[in-house]
N, C-alpha and C positions, 0 to 999 in steps of 0.2 A: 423868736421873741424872748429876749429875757425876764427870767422870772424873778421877781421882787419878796420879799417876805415880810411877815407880816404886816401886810397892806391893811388887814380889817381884822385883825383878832376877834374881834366881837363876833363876823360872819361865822367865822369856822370854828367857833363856842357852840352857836345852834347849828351847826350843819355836826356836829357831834353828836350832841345832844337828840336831834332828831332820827341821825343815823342808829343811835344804840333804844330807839325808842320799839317797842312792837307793834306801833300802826304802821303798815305799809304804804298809808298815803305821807306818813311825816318821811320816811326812808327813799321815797320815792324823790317829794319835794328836796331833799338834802344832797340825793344825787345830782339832783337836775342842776343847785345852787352850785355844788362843787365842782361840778363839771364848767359853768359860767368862768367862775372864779378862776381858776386854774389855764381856761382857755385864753383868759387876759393875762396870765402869764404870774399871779399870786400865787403863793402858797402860803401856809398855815407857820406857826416858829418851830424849831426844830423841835420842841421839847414836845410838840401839839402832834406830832407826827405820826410817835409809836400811835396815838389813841385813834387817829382819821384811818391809819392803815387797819388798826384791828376790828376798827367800826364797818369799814370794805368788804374787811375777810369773814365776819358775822352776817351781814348781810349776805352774800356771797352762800355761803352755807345756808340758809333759810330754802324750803321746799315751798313757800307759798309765791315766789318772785318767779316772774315769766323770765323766759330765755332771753327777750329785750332787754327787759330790765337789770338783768346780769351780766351782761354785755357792757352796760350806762357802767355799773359798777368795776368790769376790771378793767374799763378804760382809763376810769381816774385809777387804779393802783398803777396801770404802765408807765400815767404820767408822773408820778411821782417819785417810777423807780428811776426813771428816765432822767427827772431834775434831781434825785442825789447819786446816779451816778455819772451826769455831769456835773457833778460840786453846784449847784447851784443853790445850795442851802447851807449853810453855816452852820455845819453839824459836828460836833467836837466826834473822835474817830470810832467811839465806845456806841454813840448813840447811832451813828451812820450805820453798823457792823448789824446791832442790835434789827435797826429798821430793813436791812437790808435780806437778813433771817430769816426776817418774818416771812416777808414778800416769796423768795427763794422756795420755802417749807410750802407756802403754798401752792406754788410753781411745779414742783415736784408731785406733789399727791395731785394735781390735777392734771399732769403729764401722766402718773401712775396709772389713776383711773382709765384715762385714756386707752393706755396701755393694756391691760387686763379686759376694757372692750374689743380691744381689736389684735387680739393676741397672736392670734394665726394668720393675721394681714401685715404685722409689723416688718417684714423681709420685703414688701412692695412699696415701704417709706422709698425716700430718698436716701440717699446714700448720710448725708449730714445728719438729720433725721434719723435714721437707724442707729448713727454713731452715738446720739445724745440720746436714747431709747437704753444702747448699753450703758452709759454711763449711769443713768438712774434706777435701771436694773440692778445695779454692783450697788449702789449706795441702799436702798430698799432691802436688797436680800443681806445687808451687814448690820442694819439696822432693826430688823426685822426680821430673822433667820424664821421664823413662823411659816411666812410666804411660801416657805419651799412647799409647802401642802397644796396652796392654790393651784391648782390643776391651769388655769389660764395664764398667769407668772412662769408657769414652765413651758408651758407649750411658747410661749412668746419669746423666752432667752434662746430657747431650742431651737428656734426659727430660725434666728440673729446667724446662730452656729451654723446654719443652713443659707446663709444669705449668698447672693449672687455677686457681689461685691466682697474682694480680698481683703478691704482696708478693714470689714465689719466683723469678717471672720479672723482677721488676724486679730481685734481687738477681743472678741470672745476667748481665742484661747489663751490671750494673755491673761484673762480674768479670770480664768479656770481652777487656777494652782492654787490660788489668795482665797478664791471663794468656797473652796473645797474644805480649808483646812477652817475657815471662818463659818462655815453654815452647815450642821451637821446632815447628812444625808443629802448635800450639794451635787458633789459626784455623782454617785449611785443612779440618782432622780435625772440628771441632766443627759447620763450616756445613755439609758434607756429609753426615754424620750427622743434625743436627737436618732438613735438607729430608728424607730417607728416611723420618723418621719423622713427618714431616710431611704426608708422602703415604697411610703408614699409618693416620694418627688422625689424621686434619682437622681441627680446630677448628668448634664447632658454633656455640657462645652468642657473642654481641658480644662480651662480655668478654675470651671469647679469641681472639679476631679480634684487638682492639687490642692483647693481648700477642702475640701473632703479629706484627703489623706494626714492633709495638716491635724484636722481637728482629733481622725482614730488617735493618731502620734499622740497627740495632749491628751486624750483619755487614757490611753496604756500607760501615759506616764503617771495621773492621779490616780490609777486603780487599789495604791496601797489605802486612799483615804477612805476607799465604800468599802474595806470587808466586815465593818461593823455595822452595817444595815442589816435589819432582820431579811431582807429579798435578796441579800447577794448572793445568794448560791443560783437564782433564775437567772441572773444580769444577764452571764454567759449565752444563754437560750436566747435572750431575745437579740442580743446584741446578733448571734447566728443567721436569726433572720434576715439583717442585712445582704446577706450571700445573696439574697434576689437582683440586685445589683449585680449585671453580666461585667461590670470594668472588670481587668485582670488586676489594676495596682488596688483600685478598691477590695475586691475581694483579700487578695494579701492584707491589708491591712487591718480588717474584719476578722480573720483568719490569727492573725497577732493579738488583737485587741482581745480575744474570746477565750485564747489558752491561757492571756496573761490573768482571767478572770475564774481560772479551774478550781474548784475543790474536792475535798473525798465527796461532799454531798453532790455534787452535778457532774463529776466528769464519766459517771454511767450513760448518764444522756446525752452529753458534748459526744462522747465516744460513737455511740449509732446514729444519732445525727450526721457525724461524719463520714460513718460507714455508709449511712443511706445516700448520702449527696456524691461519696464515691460511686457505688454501684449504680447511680443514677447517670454519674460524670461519662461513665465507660460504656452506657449505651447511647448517650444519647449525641454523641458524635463533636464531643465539648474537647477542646482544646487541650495537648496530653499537661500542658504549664499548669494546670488547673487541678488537673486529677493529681500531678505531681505535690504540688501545696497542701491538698487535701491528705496524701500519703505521710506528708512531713509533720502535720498536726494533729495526727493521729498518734506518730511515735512519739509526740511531745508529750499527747495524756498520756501515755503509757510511761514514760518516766518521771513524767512527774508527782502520778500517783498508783504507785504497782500495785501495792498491798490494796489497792481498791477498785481493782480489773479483776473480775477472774483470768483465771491462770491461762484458760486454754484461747483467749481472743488474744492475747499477745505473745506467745511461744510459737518461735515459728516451726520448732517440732514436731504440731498437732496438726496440722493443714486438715487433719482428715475430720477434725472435730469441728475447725469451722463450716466444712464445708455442710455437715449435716446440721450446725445453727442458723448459716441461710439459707437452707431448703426447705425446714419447716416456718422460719422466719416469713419465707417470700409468702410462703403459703398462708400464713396468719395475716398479713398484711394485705393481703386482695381479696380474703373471704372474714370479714369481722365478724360477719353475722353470724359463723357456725362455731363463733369460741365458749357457748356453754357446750353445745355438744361435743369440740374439741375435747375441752377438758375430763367430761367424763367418759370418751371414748381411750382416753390414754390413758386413764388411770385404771380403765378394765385392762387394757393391752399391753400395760407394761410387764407383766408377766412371758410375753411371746417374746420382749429385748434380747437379742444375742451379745453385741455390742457394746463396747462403751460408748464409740463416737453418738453410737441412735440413741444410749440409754442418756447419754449430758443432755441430747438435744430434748428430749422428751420432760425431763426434770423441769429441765427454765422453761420450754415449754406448756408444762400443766401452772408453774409458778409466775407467769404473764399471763396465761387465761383467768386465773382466780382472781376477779374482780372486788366482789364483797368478801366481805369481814368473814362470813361463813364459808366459801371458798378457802381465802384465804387459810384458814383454821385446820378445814379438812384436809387441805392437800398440804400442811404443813406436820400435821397428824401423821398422814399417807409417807412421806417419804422419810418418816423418824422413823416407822414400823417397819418399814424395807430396808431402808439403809443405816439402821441403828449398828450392826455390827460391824458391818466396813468401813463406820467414821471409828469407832471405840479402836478399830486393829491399827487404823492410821494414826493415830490418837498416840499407841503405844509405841509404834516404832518412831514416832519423833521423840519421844521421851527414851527410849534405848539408846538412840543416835546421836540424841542433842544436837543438831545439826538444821534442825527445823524443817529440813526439807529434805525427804530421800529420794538420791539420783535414781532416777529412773527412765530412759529412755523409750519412750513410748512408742513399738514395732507392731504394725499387722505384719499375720503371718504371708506370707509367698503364696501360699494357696487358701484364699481363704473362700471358707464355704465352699468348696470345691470351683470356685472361678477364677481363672488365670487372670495374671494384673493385667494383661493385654489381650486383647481380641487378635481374630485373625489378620488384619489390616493393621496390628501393629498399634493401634490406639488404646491408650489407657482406660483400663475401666474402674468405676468407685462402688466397690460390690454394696459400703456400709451405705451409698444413696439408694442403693436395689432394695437394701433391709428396710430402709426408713421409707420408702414407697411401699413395702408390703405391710409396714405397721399401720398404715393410712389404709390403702387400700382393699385391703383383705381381712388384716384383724380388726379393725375399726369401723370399717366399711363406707369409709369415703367413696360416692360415685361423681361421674363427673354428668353434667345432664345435657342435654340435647342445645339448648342456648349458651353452652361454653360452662355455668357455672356447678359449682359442686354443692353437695347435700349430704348428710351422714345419716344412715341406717338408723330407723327411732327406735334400735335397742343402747344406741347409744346417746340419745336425748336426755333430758331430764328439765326440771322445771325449776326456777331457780330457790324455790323454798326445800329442795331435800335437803338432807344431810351430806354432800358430797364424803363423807368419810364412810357412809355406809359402804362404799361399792370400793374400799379398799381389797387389794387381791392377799389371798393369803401366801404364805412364805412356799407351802406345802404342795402348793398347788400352782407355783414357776416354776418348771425345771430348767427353763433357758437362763430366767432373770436369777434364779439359786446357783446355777454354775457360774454366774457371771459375775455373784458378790463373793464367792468362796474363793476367786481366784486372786484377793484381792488388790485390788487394781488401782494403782496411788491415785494417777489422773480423775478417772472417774470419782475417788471420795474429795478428793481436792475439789472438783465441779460443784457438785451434791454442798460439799459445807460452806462453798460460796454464795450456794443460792437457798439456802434456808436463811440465813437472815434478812435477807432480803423479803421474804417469805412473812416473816413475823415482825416485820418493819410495815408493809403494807397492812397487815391483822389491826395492828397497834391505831394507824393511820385512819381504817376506817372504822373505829370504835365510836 
């Protein structure tokens, strides 16, 4: 039917009128009139326009109108959009644009809302649907850079990223680069989120594998725009989580995504998170491509941040020092419960240390058991009273040498402790893992108990209100741990002054 204009001017005076009225029954009747009117194919004069649409969209916004009667109302806005954008209104192109605005704006914030209800459903739209979900997502979060806060707005773009359809994800990561540098904290919020949910809902079919790998590529590539979020030094960690994802390409790309995300503050934790997912890789019978990746991205944080490894996890001249940080490591990791008594059993026992390799592991060892601030304090106390002279001697021959660092080759001797490197059979033996079981064992008195698990001697207990710096050992009274600083030993204060900041970093932390 074609629509005619101003049939009744007079009509659509009081269907105004009535519309912008506050009785419900005049708003009602003026529905019911417009709706007649316009069914006969009338409409209002151009000029009448902008007022009958914003009288809809007032109405519309009203909480006291039934879901019906809301309905009555954006029927007549559709037929309206409907007759000026078939021209059937004689509308000069200023007034048309204006009215058409209007309509649009509304259109949007009620897809919005939508949207924000059904945030974690929005990837089960259809396919066209999902694609008009992104597009109003990009206009909302440019317009509104706020949104990035709303918890439900991210989980719903994060979804899109996530979608089962190529054409939805290819259009998210086209959006990615624009929206990153347009809405501060864009990035950061969106690759955290999309890895959570990633670990949620895996990608099963090829298909979405390759939008998977698409999407890591577009984050590694925005990673320059999150490092001025206050959470980017966690990014790294969570994004790691993703590794739950058995794909090989995926994990690669996880694997990429997480070093490109390194700093001095996190790649202590990137670093043994990797270690652990190695050591975990080579028992549990995982594909050697995998443990290989995990090998490569380890020597990544190690160059990309030296000066913030200790020394002895990435020289590969120390084998013997890693080996006794994951012997007591494994051991701290399977029995949590005994790390107050751990702690105060080492700090009696370090006096019986032969070793350097036992004496590094013992140090970061008491310095991961120290939980609280009082801990923390005491055994940061404890290892300035013991090792105060063998940082001051190191201290000095870098300033002799200017060199920063003195070559030192780190040799156990050929006999040491009186046990040959090799057994009779010809197999190597690691006397400093014998030392570091007799400091558990014997001087500390770790037993192991009848049910598999282990327990420490309650001379070595404590409660966690003493003073853990009371049971510091005296100088006078190590003769093993005195010949062992006397001789001094670059490696070992190199360890020691790595792990005191650390030390007074967590003090600080939990103040």
């Amino acid at each position: 039917m074609a629509m005619e204009n101003n049939p009744s001017c007079g009509d659509f005076w009081m269907i105004m009128a009535d519309l912008e009225s506050e009785n419900p029954v005049a708003n009602i009747a003026a529905m019911n009139h417009a709706s007649v009117l316009i069914g006969e194919g009338k409409l209002p004069e151009p000029l009448l326009v902008r007022r009958l649409i914003a009288g809809l969209l007032s109405n519309l916004a009203k909480p006291r109108h039934e879901i019906a009667v809301k309905r009555g109302f954006f029927s007549i806005l559709k037929a309206i959009w409907t007759a000026i954008i078939s021209n059937n209104m004689n509308m000069d192109s200023s007034a048309r644009s204006e009215a058409l605005h209007a309509i649009l704006c509304y259109l949007f914030e009620r897809a919005f809302l939508r949207i924000q209800r059904h945030g974690s459903m929005v990837r089960m739209f259809t396919v066209p649907n999902q694609l008009t979900v992104v597009k109003i997502m990009c206009i909302f979060f440019r317009s509104s850079p706020g949104i990035i806060n709303d918890a439900r707005c991210v989980r719903a773009f994060a979804s899109l990223m996530l979608s089962p359809h190529a054409a939805v994800v290819c259009a998210c990561a086209g959006a990615l680069p624009s929206l990153s540098l347009a809405v501060p904290g864009f990035g950061f919020t969106m690759a955290r989120a999309y890895c959570h949910i990633l670990i949620v809902v895996p990608p099963q079919s090829s298909l979405q594998i390759s939008s998977v790998i698409l999407m890591l590529e577009r984050l590694k590539q925005i990673s320059t725009t999150m490092v001025d979020h206050p959470g980017f030094n966690d990014l790294a960690m969570h994004v790691l989580g993703a590794l739950a994802n058995h794909n090989f390409a995926v994990r690669k790309k996880v694997l990429n995504l997480a070093v490109s995300l390194l700093t001095p503050g996190n790649v202590r934790d990137v670093l043994w998170f990797l270690k652990n997912e190695l050591d975990l890789a080579a028992t549990a019978n995982i594909p050697i491509e995998y443990q290989q990746m995990l090998e490569e991205a380890i020597r990544e944080c190690h160059s990309a941040y030296p000066e913030s490894i200790i020394r002895f996890i990435q020289d590969p001249m120390y084998p013997v020092f890693v080996d006794c940080f994951r012997y007591i490591k494994d051991f701290m990791d399977r029995n949590p419960m005994l790390r107050a008594q751990l702690l105060r059993g080492l700090l009696r026992a370090l006096r019986h240390v032969k070793s350097s390799p036992v004496c590094a592991a013992a140090v970061w060892a008491i310095s991961v058991c120290s939980e609280s601030q009082l801990e923390a304090i005491g055994s940061m106390d404890a290892i300035w009273c013991l090792f105060g002279d063998l940082l001051d001697r190191r201290d000095k021959e870098k300033l002799i040498l200017e060199a920063g660092e003195v070559e030192h080759e780190y040799m156990l001797p050929r006999d040491y402790y009186g046990v040959k490197d090799r057994d009779a059979q010809g197999d190597h033996l690691k006397p400093w893992l014998m030392e570091m079981e007799e400091l558990l064992f014997v001087h500390i008195g770790l037993t192991q108990q009848a049910d598999g698990s282990y327990s420490i001697a309650s001379s070595s207990k404590c409660s966690g209100s003493e003073d853990v710096s009371f049971f510091i050992p005296l100088l006078d009274h190590t003769d093993n741990l005195e010949f062992l600083l006397q001789s001094g030993d670059v490696l070992l204060a190199d360890v020691v002054e790595s792990i005191l900041p650390m030390l007074e970093e967590k003090a600080n932390e939990l103040q």
